[in-house]
C-alpha positions as CSV (number, residue, x, y, z in Angstrom):
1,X,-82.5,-29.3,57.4
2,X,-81.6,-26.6,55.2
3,X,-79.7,-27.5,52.0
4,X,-76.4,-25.5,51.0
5,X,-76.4,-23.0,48.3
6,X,-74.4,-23.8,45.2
7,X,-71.7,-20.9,45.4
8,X,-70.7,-22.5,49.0
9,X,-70.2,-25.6,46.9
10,X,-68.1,-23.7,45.0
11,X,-66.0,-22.0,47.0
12,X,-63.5,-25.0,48.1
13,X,-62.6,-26.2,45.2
14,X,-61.5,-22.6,44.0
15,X,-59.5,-22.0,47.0
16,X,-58.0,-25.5,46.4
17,X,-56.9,-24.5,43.0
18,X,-55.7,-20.7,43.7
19,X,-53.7,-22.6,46.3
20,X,-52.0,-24.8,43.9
21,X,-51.5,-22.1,41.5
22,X,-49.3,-19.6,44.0
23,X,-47.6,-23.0,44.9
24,X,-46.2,-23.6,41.4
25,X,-45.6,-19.2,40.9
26,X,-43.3,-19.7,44.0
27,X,-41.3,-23.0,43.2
28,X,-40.7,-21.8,39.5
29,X,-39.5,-18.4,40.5
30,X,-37.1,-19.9,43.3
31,X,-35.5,-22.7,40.6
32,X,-33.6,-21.0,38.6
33,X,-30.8,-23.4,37.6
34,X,-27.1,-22.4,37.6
35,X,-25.7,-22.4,34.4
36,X,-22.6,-24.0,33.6
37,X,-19.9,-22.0,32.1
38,X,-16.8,-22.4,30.5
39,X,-13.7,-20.5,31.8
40,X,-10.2,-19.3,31.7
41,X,-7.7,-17.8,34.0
42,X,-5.8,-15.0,32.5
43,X,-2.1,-15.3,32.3
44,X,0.5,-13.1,30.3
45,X,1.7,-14.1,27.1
46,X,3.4,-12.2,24.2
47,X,1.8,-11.9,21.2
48,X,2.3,-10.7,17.7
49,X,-0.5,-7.9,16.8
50,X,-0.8,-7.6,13.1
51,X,-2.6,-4.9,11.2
52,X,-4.3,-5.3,7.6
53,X,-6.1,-2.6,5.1
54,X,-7.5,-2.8,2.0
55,X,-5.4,-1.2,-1.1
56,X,-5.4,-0.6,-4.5
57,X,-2.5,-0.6,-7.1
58,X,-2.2,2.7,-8.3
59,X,0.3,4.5,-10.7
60,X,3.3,7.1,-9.4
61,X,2.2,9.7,-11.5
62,X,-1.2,10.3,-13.4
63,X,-2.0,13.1,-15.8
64,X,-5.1,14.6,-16.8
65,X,-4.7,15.6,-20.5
66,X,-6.6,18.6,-21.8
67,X,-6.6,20.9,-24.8
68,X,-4.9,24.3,-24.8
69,X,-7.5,26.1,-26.8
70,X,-11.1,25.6,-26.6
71,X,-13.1,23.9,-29.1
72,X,-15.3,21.4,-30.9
73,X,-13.7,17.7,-30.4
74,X,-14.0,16.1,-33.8
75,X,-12.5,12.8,-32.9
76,X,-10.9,10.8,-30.3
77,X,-8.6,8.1,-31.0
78,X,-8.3,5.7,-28.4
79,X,-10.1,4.1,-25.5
80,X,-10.2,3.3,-22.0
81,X,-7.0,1.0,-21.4
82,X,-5.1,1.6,-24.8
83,X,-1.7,2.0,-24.0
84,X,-0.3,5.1,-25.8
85,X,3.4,6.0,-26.9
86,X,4.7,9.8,-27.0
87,X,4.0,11.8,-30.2
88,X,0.8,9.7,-30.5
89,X,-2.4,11.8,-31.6
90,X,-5.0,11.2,-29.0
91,X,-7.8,13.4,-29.8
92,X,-8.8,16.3,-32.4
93,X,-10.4,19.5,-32.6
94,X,-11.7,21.5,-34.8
95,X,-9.1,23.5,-36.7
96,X,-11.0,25.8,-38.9
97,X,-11.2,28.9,-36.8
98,X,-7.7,28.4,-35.3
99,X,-6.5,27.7,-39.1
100,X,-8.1,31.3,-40.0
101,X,-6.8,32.7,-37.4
102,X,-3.1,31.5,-38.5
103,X,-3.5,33.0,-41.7
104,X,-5.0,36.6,-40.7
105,X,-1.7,36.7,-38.4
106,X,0.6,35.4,-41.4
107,X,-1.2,38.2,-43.1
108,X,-0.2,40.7,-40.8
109,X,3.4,39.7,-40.9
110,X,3.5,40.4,-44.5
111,X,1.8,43.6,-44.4
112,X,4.4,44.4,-41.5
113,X,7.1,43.7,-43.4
114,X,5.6,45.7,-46.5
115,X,5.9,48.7,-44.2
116,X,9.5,47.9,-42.5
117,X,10.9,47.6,-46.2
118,X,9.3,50.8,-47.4
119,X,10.4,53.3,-43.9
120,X,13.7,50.9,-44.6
121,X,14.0,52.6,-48.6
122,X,13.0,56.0,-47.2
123,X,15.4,56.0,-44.8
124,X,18.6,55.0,-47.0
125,X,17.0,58.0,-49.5
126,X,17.3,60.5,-46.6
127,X,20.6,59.7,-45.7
128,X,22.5,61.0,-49.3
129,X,19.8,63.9,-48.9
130,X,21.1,64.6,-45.4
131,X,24.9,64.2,-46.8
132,X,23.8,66.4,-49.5
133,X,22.6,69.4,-47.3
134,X,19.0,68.9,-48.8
135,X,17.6,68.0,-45.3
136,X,18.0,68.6,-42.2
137,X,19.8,65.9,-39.4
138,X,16.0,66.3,-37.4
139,X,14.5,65.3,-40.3
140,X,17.2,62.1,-40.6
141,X,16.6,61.4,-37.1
142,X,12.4,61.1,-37.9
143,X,13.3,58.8,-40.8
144,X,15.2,56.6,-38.5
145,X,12.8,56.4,-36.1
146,X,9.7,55.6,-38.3
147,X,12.4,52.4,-39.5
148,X,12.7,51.5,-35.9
149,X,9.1,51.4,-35.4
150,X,8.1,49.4,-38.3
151,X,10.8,47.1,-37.8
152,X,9.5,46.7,-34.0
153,X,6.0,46.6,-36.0
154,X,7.0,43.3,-37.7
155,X,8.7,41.8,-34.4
156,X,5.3,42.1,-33.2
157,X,3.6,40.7,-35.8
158,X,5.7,37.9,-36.4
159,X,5.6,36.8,-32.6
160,X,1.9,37.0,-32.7
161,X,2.1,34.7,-35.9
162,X,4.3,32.3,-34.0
163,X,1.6,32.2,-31.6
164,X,-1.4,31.6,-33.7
165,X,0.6,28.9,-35.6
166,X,0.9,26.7,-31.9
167,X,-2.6,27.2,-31.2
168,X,-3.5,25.6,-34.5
169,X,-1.5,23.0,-33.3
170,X,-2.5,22.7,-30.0
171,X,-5.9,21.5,-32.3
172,X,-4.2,17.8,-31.7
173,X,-3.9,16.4,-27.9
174,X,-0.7,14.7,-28.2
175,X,0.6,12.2,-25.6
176,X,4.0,13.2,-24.4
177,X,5.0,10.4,-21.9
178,X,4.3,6.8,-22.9
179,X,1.4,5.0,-20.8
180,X,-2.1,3.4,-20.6
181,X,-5.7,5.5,-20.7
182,X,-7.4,5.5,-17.7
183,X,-10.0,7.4,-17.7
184,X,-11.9,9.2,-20.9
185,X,-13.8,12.5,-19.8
186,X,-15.0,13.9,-23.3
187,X,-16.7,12.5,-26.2
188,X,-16.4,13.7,-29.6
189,X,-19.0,16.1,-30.1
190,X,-18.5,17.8,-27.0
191,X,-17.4,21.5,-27.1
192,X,-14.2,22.1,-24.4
193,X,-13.4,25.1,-22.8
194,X,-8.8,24.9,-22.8
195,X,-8.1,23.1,-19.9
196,X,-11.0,20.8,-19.6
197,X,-9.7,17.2,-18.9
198,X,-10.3,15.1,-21.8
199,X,-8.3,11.9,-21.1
200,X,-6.3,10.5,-18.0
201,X,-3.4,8.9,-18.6
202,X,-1.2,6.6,-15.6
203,X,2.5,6.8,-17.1
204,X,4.7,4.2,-17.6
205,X,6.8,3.4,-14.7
206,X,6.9,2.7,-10.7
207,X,3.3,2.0,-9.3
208,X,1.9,2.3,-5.2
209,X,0.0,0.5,-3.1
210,X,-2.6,3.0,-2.1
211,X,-4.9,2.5,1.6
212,X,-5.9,4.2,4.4
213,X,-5.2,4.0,8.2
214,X,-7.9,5.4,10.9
215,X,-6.5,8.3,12.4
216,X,-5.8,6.5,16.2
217,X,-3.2,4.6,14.5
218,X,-1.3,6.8,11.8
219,X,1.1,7.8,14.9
220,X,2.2,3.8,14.8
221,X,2.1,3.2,11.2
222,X,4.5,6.1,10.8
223,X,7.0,4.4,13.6
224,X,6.5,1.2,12.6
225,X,6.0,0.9,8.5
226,X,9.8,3.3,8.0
227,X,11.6,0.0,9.5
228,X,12.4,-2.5,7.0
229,X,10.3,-5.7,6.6
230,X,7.7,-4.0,8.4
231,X,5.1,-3.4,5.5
232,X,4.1,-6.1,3.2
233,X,2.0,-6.3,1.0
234,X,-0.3,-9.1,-1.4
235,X,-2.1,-9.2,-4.7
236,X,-6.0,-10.2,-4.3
237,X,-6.8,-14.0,-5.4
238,X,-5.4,-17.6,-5.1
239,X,-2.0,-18.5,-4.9
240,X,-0.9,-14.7,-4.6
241,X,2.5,-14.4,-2.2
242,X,3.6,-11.5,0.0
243,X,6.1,-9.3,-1.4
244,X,7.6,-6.4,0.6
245,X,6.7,-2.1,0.2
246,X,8.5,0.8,1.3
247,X,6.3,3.1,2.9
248,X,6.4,6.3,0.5
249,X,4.4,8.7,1.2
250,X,1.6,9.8,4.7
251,X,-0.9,12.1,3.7
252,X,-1.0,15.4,6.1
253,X,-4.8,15.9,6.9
254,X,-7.3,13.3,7.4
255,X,-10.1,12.8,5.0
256,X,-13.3,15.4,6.1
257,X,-15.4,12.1,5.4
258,X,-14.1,9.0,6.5
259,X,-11.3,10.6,9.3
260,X,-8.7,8.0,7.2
261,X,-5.6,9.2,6.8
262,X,-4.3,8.4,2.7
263,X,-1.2,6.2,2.9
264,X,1.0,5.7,-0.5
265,X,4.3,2.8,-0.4
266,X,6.2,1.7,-3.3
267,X,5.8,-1.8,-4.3
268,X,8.8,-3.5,-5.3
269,X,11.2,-2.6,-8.1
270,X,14.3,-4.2,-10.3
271,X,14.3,-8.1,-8.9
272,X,11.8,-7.6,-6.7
273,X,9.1,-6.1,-9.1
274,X,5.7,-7.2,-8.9
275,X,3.2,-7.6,-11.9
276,X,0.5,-5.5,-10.7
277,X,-2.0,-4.5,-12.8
278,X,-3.3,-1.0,-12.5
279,X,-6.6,-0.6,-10.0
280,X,-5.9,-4.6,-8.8
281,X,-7.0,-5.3,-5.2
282,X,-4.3,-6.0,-2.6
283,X,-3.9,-6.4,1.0
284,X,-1.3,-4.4,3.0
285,X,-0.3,-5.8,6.5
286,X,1.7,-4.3,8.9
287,X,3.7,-6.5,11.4
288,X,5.2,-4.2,14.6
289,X,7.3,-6.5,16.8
290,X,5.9,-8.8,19.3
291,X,4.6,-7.0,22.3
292,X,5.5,-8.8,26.0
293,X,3.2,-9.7,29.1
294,X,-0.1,-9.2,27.5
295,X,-3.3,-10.7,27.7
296,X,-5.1,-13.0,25.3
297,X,-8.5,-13.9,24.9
298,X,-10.6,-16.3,22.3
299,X,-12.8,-14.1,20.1
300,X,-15.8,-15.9,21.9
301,X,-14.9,-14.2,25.2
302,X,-16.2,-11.0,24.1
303,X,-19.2,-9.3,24.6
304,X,-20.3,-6.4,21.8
305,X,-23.5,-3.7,23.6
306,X,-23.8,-0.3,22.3
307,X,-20.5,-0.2,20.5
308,X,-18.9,-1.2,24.0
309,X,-16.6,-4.3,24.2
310,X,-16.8,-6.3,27.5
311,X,-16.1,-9.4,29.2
312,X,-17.7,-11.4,31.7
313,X,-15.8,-12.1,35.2
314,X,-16.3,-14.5,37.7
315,X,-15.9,-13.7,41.0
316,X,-14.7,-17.1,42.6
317,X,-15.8,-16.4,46.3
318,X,-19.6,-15.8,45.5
319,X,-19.8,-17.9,42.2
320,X,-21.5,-14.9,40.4
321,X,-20.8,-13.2,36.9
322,X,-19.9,-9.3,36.7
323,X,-19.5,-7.0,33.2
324,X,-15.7,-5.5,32.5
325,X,-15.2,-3.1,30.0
326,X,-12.1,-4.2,28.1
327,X,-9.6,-2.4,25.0
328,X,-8.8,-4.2,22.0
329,X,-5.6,-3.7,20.5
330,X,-5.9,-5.7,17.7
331,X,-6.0,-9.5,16.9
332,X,-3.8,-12.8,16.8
333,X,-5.2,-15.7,14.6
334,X,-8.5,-16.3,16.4
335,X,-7.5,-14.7,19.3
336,X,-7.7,-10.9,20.7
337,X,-5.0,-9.4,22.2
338,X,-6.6,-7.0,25.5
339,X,-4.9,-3.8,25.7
340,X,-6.5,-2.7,29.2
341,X,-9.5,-3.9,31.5
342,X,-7.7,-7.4,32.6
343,X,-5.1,-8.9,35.0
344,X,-3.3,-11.7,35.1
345,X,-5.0,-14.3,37.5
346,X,-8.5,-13.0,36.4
347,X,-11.4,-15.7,35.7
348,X,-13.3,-15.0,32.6
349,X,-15.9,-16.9,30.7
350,X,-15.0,-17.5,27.3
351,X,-18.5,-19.2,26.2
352,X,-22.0,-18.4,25.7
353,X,-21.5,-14.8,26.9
354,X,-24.6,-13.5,25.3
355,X,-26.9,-15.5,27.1
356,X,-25.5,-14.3,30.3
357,X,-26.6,-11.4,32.7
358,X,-24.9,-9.5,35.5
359,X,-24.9,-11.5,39.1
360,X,-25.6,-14.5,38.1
361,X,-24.6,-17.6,39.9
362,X,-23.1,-19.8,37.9
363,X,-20.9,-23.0,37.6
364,X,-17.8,-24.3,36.2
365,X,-18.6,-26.6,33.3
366,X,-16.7,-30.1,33.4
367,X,-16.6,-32.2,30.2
368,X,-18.3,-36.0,30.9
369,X,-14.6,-37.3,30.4
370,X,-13.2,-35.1,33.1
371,X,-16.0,-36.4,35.2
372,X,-15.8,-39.4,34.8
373,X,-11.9,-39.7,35.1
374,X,-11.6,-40.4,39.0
375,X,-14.6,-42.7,39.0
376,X,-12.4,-45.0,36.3
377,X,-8.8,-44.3,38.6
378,X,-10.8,-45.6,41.8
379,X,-12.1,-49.3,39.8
């Protein structure tokens, strides 16, 4: 009797096995659970959209101070945040050149005046000549017109010496508004060509809440922010309250880097003024009335892929999930308010949206105590 060879001893045990295997491949891939999901049917509601954007406190008006003649600073006398009266000396140049050049113009006005006095003798001496019959009336005439010249000589040179004497001056910066140093651009040391800004100053007086607005909604602000009430506005930290700003000022062109369009409003002045320090963080929020018949949706409803914004919709007849591409228009406490993409009536799954996919069957979840509820009614 002939014995069997070991591969056909083999062989059912490896078809028993591959058998088992393609069993398992085909009753994993067929149970996929359906997931249980939580939902909510859409319904209108009003809702009250606010806006908020970072600001900054910033003076009405600030100056940038600068010599009027170029020069070798020497020193400077205050610092960043020194508050600063008018008259007060704020830096120093060099004075030596512009003190020479003073005195070769007072120099000049003497030696002008030398020469007016002298054509002014000559002049008188001509005239009894002239009455005399010595000289001629030409020659009377050429007298009175080297007088006129040197008198328009000393004009000149006194004019010029006017000028040199308020350039030496202009050797001191001097503040001419009262108000606190903001900003220090120059060092003493440093040579400045006249205008170079050596010190900023914010004056004293009415201060702005300064922010910016993305260009989509500058149209709105505009509208909204001229109506009283509208734009408030509140100092960063604990315990800060909201005190009201009149909207002031809209830049005209967008910034080339951030699109942003540069908003200025006037905090509040007389009773109403705030203590704001200069460059203090505040919040500015803008409050345009409550809108009618619009939709509302938890924050966890919504769905964020490739800078898209979407919801998922269930479709009540086949059980089964679909994307919708949805428009925020802006936000309620922890709720968003939808401004296009949604009805009224609309089933939408405001849970576990990122584990989700499109077409899939799910569920509606039901807590354990909703469950259980008519099981207790029927005992």
């Amino acid at each position: 009797m002939p014995h069997p060879s070991p591969k056909a001893l083999l062989l059912p045990p490896l078809l028993l096995l591959l058998a088992l295997l393609s069993a398992c491949g085909e009753q994993e891939s067929s149970a996929e659970p359906e997931r249980a999901v939580r939902t909510q049917v859409l319904q209108a509601d009003s809702a009250g959209v606010s806006y908020e954007y970072a600001a900054e406190i910033r003076p009405r008006i600030e100056s940038r101070l600068s010599f009027r003649v170029g020069g070798k600073i020497l020193t400077r006398k205050v610092n960043l945040g020194d508050v600063v009266k008018p008259g007060q000396v704020l830096a120093q140049l060099d004075p030596q050149d512009l003190l020479l050049a003073r005195a070769a113009a007072d120099a000049a006005v003497a030696a002008a005046r030398t020469n007016r006095d002298q054509a002014g003798a000559d002049y008188k001496r001509y005239i009894d000549l002239e009455r005399q019959g010595f000289i001629s009336s030409a020659e009377l005439e050429r007298r009175n017109a080297a007088f006129k010249a040197a008198q328009s000589q000393l004009d000149q040179a006194k004019a010029q010496g006017s000028a040199q004497g308020n350039q030496a001056a202009y050797a001191q910066l001097i503040a001419d508004v009262a108000g606190v140093v903001t900003s220090v651009d120059a060092e003493p040391g440093m040579v400045v060509a006249a205008g170079t800004p050596v010190l900023r100053i914010a004056q004293d007086g009415p201060r702005d809440v300064v922010f910016s607005v993305p260009e989509d909604q500058v149209a709105m602000f505009r509208q909204v922010a001229s109506k009283p009430g509208a734009l408030t506005f509140k100092l960063w930290g604990p315990g800060q309250a909201a005190s009201e700003a009149v909207l002031r000022e809209v830049s005209a062109a967008a910034d080339p880097v951030t699109r942003t369009f540069l908003i200025k409003a006037a905090i509040g002045q007389g009773a109403g003024r705030v203590e704001a320090r200069l460059g203090q963080t505040a919040v500015v929020s803008l409050q345009p009335p409550r809108s009618e018949q619009v939709i509302k949706l938890p924050l966890t409803a919504l769905l964020q892929e490739q800078g898209k914004t979407s919801v998922w919709v269930l479709d009540p007849a086949s059980m089964s999930l679909r994307s919708q591409p949805v428009k925020i228009a802006g936000a309620e406490g922890n709720d968003v308010v939808i401004a296009a993409g949604l009805q009224p009536g609309q089933e939408v799954v405001v849970a576990g949206v990122h584990v989700l996919k499109a077409g899939q069957k799910v569920q509606r979840y039901q807590s354990p105590a909703a469950s259980t509820q008519p099981a207790s009614a029927a005992h």
